[in-house]
C-alpha positions as CSV (number, residue, x, y, z in Angstrom):
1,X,-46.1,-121.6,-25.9
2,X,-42.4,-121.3,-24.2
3,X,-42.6,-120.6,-20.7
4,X,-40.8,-116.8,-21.1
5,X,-44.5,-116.3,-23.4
6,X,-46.7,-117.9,-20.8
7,X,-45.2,-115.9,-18.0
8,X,-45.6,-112.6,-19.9
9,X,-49.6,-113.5,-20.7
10,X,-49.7,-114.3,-17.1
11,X,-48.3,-111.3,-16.0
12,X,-50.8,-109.4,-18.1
13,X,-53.3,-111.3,-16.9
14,X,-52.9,-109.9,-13.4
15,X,-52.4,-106.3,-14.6
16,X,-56.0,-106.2,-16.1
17,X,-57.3,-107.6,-13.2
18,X,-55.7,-105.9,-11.3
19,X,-56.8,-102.6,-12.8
20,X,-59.9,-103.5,-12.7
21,X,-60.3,-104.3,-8.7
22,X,-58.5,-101.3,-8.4
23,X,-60.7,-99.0,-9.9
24,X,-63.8,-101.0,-8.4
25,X,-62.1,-100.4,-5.5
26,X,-61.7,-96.5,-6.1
27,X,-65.4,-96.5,-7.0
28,X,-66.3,-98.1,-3.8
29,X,-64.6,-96.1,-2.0
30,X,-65.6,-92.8,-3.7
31,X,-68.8,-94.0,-3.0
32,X,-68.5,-94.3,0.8
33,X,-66.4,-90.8,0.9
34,X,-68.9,-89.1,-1.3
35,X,-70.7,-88.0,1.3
36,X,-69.6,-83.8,2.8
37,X,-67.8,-83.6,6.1
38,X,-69.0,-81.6,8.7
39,X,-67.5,-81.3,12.3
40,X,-68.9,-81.6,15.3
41,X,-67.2,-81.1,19.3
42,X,-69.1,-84.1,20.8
43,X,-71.1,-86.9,20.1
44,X,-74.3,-85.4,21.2
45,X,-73.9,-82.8,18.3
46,X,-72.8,-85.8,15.9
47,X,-76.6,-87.0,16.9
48,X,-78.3,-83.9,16.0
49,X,-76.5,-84.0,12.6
50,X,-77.0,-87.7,11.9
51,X,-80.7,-87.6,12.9
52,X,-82.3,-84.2,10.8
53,X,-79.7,-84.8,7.9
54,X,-80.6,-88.8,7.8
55,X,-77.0,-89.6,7.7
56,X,-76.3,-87.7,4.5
57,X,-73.2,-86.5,6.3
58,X,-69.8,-87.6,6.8
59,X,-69.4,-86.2,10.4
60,X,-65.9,-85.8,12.3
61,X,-66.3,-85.3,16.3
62,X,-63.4,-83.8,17.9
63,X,-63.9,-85.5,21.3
64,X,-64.9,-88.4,21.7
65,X,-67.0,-90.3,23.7
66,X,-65.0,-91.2,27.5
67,X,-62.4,-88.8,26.6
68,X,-61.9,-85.4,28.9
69,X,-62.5,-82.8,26.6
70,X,-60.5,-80.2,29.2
71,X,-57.1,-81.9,28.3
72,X,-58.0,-83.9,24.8
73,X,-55.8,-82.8,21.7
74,X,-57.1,-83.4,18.2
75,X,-55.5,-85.9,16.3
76,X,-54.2,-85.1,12.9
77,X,-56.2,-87.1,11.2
78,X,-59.0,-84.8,12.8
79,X,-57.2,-82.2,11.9
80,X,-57.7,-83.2,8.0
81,X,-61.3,-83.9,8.1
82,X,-61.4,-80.4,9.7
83,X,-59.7,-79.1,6.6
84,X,-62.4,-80.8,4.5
85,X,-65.2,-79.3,6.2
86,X,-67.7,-76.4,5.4
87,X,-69.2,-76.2,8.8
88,X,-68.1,-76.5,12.4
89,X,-71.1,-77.5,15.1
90,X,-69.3,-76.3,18.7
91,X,-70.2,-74.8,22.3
92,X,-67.6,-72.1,22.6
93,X,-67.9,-73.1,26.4
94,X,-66.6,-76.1,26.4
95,X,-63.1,-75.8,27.6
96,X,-61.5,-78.1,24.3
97,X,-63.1,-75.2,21.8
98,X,-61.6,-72.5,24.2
99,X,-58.2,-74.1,23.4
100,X,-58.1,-74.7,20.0
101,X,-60.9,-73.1,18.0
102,X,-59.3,-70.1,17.1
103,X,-56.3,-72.2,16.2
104,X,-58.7,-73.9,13.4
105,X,-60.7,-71.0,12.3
106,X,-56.8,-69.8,11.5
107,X,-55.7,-72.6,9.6
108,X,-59.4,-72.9,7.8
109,X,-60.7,-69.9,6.8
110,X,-63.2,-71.2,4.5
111,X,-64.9,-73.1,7.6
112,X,-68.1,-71.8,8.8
113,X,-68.3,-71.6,13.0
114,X,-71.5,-72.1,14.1
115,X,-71.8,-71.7,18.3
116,X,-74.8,-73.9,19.6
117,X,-74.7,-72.4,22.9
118,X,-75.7,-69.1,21.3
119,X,-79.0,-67.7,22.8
120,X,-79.2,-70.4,25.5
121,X,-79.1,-68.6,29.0
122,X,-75.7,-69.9,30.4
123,X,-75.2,-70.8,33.7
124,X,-72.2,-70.8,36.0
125,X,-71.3,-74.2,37.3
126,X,-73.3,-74.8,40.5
127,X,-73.0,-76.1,44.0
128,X,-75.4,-76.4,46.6
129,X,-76.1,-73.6,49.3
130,X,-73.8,-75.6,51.5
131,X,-70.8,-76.4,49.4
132,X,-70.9,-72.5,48.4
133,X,-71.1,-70.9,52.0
134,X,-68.1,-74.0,53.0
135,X,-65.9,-72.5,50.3
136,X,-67.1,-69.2,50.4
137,X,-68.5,-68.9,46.8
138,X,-71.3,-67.0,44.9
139,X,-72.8,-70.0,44.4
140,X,-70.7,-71.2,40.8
141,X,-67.4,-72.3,40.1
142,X,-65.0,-73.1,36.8
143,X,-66.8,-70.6,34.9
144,X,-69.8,-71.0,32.7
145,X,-71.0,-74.8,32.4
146,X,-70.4,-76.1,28.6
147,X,-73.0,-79.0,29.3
148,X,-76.2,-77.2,27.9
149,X,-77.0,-80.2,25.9
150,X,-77.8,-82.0,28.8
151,X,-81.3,-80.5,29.4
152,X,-83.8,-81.5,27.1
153,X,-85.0,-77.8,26.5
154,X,-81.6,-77.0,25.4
155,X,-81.1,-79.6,23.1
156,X,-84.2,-79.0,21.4
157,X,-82.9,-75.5,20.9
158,X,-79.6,-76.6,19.9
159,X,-81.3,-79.3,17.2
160,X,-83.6,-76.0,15.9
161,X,-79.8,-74.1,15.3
162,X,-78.4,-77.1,13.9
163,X,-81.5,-77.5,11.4
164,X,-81.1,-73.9,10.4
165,X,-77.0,-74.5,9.3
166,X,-77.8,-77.8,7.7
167,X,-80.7,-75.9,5.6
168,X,-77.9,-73.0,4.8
169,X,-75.2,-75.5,4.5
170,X,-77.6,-77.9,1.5
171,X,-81.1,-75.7,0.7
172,X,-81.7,-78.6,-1.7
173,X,-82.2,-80.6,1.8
174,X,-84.5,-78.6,3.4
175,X,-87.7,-80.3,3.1
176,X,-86.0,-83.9,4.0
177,X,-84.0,-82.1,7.3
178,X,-87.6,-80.6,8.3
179,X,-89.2,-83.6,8.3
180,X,-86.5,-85.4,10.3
181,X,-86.0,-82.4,12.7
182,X,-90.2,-82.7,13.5
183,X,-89.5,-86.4,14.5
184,X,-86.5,-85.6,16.4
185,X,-88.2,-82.9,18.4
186,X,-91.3,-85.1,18.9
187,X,-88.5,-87.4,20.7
188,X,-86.8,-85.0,22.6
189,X,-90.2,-83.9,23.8
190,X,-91.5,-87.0,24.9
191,X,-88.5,-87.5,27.0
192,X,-89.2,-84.4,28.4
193,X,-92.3,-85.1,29.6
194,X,-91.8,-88.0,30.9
195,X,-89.1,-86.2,32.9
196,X,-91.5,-83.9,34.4
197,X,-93.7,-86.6,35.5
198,X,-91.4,-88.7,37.4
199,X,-89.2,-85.9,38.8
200,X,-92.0,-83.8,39.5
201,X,-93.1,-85.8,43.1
202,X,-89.5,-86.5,44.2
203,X,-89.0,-86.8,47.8
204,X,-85.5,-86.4,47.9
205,X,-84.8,-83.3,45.8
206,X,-81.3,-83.2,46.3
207,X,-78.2,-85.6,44.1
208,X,-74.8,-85.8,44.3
209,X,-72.7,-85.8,41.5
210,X,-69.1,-85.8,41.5
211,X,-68.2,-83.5,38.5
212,X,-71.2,-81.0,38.3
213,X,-72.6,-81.3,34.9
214,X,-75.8,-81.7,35.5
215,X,-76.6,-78.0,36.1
216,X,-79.1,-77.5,34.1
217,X,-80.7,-80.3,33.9
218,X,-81.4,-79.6,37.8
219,X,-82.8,-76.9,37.0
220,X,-85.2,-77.8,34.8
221,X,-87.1,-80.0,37.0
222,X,-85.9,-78.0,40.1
223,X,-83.4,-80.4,42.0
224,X,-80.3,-79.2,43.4
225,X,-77.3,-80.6,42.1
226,X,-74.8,-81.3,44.9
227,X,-71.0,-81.8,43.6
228,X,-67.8,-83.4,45.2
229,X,-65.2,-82.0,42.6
230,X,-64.9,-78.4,43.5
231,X,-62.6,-76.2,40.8
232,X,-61.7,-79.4,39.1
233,X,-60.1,-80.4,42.1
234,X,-60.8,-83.4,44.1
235,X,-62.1,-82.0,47.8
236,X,-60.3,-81.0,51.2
237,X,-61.3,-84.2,53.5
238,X,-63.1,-81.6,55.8
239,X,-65.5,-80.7,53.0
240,X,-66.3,-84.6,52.5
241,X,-67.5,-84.5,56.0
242,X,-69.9,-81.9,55.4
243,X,-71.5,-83.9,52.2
244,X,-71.1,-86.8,53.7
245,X,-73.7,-85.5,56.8
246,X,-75.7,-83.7,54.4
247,X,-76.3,-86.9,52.2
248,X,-76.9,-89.2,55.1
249,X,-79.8,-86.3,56.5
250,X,-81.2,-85.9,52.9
251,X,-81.2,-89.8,52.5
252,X,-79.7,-89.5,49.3
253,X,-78.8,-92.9,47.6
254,X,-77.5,-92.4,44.4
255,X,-74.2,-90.9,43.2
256,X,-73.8,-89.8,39.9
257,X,-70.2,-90.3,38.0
258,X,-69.3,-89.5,34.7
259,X,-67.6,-92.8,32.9
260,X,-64.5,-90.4,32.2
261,X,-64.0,-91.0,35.9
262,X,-62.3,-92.8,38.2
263,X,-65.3,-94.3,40.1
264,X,-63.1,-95.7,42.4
265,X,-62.1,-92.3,43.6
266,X,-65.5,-91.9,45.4
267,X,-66.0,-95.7,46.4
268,X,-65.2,-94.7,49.9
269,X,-67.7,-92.1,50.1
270,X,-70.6,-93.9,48.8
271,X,-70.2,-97.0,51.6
272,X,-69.9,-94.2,54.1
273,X,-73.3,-92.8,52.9
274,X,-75.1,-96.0,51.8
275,X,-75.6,-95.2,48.4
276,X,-74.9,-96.6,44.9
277,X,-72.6,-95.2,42.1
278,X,-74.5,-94.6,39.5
279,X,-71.9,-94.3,36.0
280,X,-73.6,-91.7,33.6
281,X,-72.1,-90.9,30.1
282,X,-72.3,-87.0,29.5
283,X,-70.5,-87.1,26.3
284,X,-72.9,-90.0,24.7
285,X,-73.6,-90.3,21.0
286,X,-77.2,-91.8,21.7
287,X,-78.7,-88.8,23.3
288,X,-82.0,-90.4,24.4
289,X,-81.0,-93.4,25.9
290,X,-78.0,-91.6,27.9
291,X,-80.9,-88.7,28.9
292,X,-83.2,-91.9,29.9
293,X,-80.9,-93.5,32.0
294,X,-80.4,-89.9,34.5
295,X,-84.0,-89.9,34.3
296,X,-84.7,-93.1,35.3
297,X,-82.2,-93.7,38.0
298,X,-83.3,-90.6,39.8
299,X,-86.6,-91.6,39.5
300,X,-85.4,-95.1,41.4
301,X,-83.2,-93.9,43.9
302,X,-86.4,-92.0,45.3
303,X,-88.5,-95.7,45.3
């Protein structure tokens, strides 16, 4: 054999086997994109999804986890895996949907909206009696709070909705999304309880957060939710007086911070108080831990 044959076997050689990785490679890839894409806002909603479907879905959040869904733009990779899905899961309240939804429902017409937030009694963001007579509000600001999913009542509801437009979405699925949906609840449940029996005895009633998105959360185990950002706007120094006395007289020693923060913004504050800053993640995929955590820390900071 010459070496202008040998080279052309070789070459051949390589082809084939080349081909043939490729089109394993194809394969295993078709396999890991088989799945349908549905998008979701936020993690929390990816959770829903991923728990009653069991995964069976290829799931695209728009906002991350840490990022501030008030300014976040979708990337266009998003964008395509929007393109590719039958179903939007959103909360029209949430400022990122007020943006851009009806710029996606345009540009998809074959995608299917489904609003979470529908039938849950909406509340305006809150501030404590104080914070509202210092600023001379009706006791809200910024509009309708988006974080419904923060109260475990809420999310229950919003896992029942979600249940309902996986069944539409796949009716073949049905009796594997009901059986994952009873477990879920059962969790979400549980939590609650166990909510109810810590909070329940508080003696301090009263926590500061510094963006308020714990609304109703507070108000399902009756606390009052005190916040520092006022109108998305870090506060007039006179107003940090005011919380500042009315922490130090309700003995409150644990501020909460959402990790898409600066916690150093409100370091200041909590030495002048005597509390702790306690980083929360609003926006986290794993629901029942994240919920835990509030739960728990309250639950400490009154110990």
């Amino acid at each position: 054999m010459n070496y202008r044959t040998g080279f052309r076997k070789a070459v051949t050689l390589l082809a084939a086997t080349a081909l043939v990785w490729g089109f394993t490679a194809c394969n295993s890839k078709s396999t890991d994109k088989g799945k349908s894409t549905i998008t979701v806002s936020i993690p929390p909603i990816k959770y829903l999804v991923d728990k009653i479907s069991g995964n069976e879905f290829d799931v695209n959040v728009m906002v991350a986890t840490g990022a501030c869904q008030e300014t976040y733009e979708p990337t266009p990779v998003q964008m395509k895996d929007v393109a590719k899905s039958k179903l939007y899961l959103g909360i029209s309240e949430l400022e990122f949907e007020q943006k851009w939804i009806n710029n996606i429902k345009a540009n998809n017409p074959d995608l299917k909206y489904a609003n979470l937030s529908e039938g849950i009694r909406m509340v305006e963001g809150s501030c404590s009696h104080e914070e509202c007579e210092e600023h001379g509000h009706e006791h809200h600001h910024g509009g309708m709070d988006p974080h419904i999913w923060l109260s475990p009542a809420n999310y229950k509801a919003m896992a029942t909705a979600t249940l309902n437009e996986l069944v539409a979405l796949n009716p073949k699925g049905k009796s594997t999304y009901e059986k994952n949906y009873k477990s879920l609840v059962a969790s979400i449940d549980s939590i609650d309880s166990a909510a109810k029996s810590k909070l329940a005895n508080l003696k301090i009633k009263k926590f500061i957060i510094y963006h308020p998105a714990l609304s109703y959360f507070a108000n399902d185990y009756e606390l009052e939710q005190i916040s520092i950002e006022m109108d998305g706007k870090e506060p007039a120094a006179d107003y940090m007086k005011r919380i500042v006395a009315q922490a130090k007289e309700a003995r409150i020693k644990t501020i909460f911070v959402q990790k898409e923060f600066d916690l150093s913004v409100i370091k200041s504050f909590a030495d002048e108080v005597g509390a702790t800053i306690e980083p929360i993640n609003t926006f986290a995929y794993d629901w029942p831990e994240s919920t835990n955590h509030i739960i728990n820390a309250l639950y400490s900071a009154n110990q």
